[in-house]
N, C-alpha and C positions, 0 to 999 in steps of 0.2 A: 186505813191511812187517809188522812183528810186531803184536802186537795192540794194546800199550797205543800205540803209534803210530795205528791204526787209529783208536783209540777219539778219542784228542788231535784230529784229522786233520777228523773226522766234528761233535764241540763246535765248533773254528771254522766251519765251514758252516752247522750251525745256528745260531752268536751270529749270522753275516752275515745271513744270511737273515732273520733276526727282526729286527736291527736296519733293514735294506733294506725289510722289509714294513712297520714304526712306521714308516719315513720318507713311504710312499706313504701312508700313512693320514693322515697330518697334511695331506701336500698337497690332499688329496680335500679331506678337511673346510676347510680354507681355501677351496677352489676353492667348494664349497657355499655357504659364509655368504657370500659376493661375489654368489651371484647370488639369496641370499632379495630379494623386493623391498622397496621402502619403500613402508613406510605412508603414506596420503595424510592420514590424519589427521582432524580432526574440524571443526565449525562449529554453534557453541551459539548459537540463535534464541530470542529475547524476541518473541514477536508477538501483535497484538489479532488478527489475521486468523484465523479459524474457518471456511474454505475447503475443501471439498471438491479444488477446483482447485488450490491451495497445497498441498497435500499430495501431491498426484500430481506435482506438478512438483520438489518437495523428492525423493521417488522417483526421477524422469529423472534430477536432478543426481548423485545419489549413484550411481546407476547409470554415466553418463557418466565421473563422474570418482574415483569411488571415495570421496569424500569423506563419511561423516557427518554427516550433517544430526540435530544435535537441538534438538527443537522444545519452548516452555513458553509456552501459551498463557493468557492471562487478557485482564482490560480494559486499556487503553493507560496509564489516568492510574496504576492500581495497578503496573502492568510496571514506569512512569518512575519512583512512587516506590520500585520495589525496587530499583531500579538505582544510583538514590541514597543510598540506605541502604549498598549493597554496596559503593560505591567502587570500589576499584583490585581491590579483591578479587574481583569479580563475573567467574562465568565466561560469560559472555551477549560473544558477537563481534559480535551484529548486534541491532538493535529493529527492529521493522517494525510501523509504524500507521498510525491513519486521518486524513487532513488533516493540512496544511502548518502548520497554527498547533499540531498537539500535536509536530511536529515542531520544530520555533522552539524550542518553548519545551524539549526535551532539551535542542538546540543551545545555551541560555541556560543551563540547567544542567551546562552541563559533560559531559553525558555520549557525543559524539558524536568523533571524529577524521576529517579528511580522507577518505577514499574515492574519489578520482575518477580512474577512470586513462584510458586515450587510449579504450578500448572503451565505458567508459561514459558518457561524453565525447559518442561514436560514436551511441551507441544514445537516450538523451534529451537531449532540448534543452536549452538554458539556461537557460528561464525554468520549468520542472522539475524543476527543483532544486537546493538552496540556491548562492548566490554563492560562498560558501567550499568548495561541495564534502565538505559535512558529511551532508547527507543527499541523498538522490535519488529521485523520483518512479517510481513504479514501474506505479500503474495511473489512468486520469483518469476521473472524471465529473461531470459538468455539474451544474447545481444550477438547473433548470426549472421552469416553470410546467405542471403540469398541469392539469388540465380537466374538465370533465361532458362527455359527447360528446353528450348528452340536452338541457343547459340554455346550453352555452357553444357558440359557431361560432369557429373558429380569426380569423376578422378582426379578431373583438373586442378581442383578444391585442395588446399593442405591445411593451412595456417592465416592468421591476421597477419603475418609477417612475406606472407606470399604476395599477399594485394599489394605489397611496393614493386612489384619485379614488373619486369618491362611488357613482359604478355599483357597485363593488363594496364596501359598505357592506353587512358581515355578511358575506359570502362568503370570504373569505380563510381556508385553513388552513395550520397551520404547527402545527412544534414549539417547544416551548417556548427562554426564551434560554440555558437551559441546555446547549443541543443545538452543540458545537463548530461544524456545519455552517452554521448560521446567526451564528454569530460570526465566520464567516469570508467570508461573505457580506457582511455589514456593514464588516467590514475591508477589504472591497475597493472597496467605495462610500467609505470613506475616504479610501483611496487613490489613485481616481480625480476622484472630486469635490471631496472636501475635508470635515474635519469635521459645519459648520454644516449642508450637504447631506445629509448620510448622515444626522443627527440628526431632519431632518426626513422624510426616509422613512420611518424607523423609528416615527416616532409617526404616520405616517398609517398606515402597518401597523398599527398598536393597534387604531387605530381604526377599521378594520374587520375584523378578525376576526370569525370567525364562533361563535367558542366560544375558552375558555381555551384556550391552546398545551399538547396534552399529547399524550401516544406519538413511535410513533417514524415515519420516513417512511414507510411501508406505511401505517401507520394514519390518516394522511392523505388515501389516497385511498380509502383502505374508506370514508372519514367524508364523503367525495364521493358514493361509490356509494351511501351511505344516506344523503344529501338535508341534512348538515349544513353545507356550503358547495358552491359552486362549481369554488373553483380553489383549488390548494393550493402552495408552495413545496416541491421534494420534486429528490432528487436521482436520474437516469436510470436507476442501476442498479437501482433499487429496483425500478423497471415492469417493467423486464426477470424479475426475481426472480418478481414476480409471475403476469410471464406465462407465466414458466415451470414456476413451482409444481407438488408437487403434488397440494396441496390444490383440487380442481375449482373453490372459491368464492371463492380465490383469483385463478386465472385469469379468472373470469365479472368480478372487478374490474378486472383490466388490458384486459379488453375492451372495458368503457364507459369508461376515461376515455384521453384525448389527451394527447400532448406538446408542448409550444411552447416556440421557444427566445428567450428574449426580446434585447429592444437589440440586435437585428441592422441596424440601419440606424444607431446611436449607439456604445457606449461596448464591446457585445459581451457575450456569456451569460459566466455567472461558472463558471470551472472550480474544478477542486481535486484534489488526488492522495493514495493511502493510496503510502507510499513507506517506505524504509529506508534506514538509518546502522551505519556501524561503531561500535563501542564504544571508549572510550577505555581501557577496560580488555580489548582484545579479544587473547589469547592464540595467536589464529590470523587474524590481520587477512587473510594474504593469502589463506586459505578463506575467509572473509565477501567479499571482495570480487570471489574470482570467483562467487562465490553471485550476487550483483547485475548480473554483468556475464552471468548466466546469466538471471537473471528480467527483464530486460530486453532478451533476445536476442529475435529473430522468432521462434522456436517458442514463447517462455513467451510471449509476447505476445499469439500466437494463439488460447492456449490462453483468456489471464486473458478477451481479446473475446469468444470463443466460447462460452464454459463460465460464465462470471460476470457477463458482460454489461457488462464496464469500456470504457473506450473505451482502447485500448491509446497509452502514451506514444511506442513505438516509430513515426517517421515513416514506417516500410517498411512496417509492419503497416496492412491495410483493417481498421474497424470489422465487427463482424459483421453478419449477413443483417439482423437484431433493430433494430441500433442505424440501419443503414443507413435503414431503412422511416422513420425519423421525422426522415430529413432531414440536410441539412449543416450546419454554423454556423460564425458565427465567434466566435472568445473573447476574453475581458478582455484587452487585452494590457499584464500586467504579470509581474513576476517573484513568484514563488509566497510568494519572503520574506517579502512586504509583509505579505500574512494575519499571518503568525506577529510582525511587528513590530508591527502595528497591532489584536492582539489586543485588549489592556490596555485600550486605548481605547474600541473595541468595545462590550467587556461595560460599562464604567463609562457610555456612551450607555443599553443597555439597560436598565439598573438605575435608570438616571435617569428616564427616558419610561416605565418601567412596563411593559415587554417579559417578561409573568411563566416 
């Protein structure tokens, strides 16, 4: 072979070779981009909840499933009107608040979509949370009667319809009717009894109060332990919070005062739930919804009992050690709706009778 044959001979091998090496190179990098994974993506939270617990469990999820949780927290009524401000625009998938009536009233504004699928279905009952499947209860507690363990004996205790009788004249604390939880108390005395009833509990509650209605449930039963009433309207978790504190003079409060669950032999103690809805503008609905179908699974459920002293919605979950100590009950039985339907009502009784 002479040489420029040589040299001819020698160029085809190398164009093959180069062309045969570009071909393995293309395939490699296809074969690559096939197995990048996919992103799981993200779940933008509106919530009033300021949870130690809520946050650790927003952590488990995104660990479990990769998802992003991000969270904007403010008060509930400020969240709903951001939400309505932002319309369709709003990147919020999920709200999460306190009580069934500031729920209602998103669901009234437009700002909630269906959410219910067979798990979460599965995991809470039907009387929490909404009929249409718009929002869903996520943690419950009671709305009791607490006590002086000093000036009150548990027999004394009957019913919410006792606190109007004349023995407790001046003893009654509460918060004022501004307080959603108390409007939703009353909504459910509506709902059960019927207007003209609920109207008049409410003004034998006036009527004995032991001071203007002011603070918050905590500060109700400090206003116990310092000799300003007796027995106060106060919702369970708050004892717990208390007695877990760790403020020492805190705690020295959940030790003198009792819990009693009232109308257990009648109509049943009045519940309520901080719960959450998808967004009707929610971008990632089916991240929001397994987010819900995550915080109401047994492990989040354990945790909200354990750690926050809620009385968990999940049927499979025991109440904690805490909640256990003050006993079983039975509750209102109605659907959680009612509150948010019979808000309206509610407040315009209080405002009538003087409920300041």
């Amino acid at each position: 072979m002479n040489k420029k044959s040589l040299i001819a001979t020698l160029s085809t091998v190398l164009l093959i070779t180069t062309i045969l090496a570009g071909c393995g190179s293309k395939t490699a990098s296809t074969s690559t981009s096939k197995e990048e994974p996919k992103k799981a993506g993200v779940v933008n939270v509106y919530t009033e909840r300021n949870y130690d617990v809520d946050k650790q469990l927003y952590a488990d999820f995104e660990k479990n499933t990769g998802i992003k949780v991000n969270i904007i927290e403010g008060k509930g009524d400020e969240l709903l009107e951001r939400l309505v401000r932002e319309g369709k625009d709003s990147e919020a998938d999920m709200f999460i608040t306190a009580d069934a009536g500031k729920l209602h009233k998103a669901k009234e504004q437009g700002i909630f979509q269906s959410s219910l699928s067979d798990t979460i279905a599965k995991n809470v009952p039907e009387n929490l949370r909404d009929k249409d499947g718009t929002w869903i209860g996520l943690t419950m507690r009671a709305r009791v009667i607490v006590y002086s363990k000093d000036r009150v004996k548990p027999e004394q205790l009957s019913t919410y319809e006792d606190l109007t009788s004349a023995k407790w004249k001046g003893k009654v604390l509460v918060r004022p009717s501004s307080s959603v939880y108390n409007q939703s108390l009353l909504a459910s005395f509506i709902s059960i009894n019927g207007e003209e009833k609920a109207t008049q509990w409410a003004k034998g509650i006036v009527a004995n109060f032991a001071r203007e209605p002011k603070g918050n449930d905590r500060d109700q039963a400090k206003a116990i332990v310092a000799g300003e009433g007796d027995v106060a309207i106060m919702n369970t978790y708050y004892v717990g919070l208390l007695a877990n504190s760790s403020d020492p003079e805190e705690v020295k409060v959940a030790e003198k005062v009792g819990v009693f669950f009232p109308n257990q032999l009648t109509t049943g103690t009045h519940i309520n739930v901080s719960g959450a809805g998808v967004t009707k503008s929610a971008k990632n609905k089916e991240n929001a919804v397994k987010l819900i179908e995550f915080l109401s699974s047994t492990d989040a459920q354990k945790s909200f009992a354990s750690v926050n002293y809620e009385y968990p919605v999940n049927k499979d979950v025991e109440p904690s050690e805490l909640l256990k100590s003050w006993g079983d009950f039975k509750t209102q039985n109605i659907n959680l709706t009612k509150l948010g339907e019979n808000n309206k009502k509610a407040v315009e009784i209080m405002n009538k009778i003087g409920w300041k």
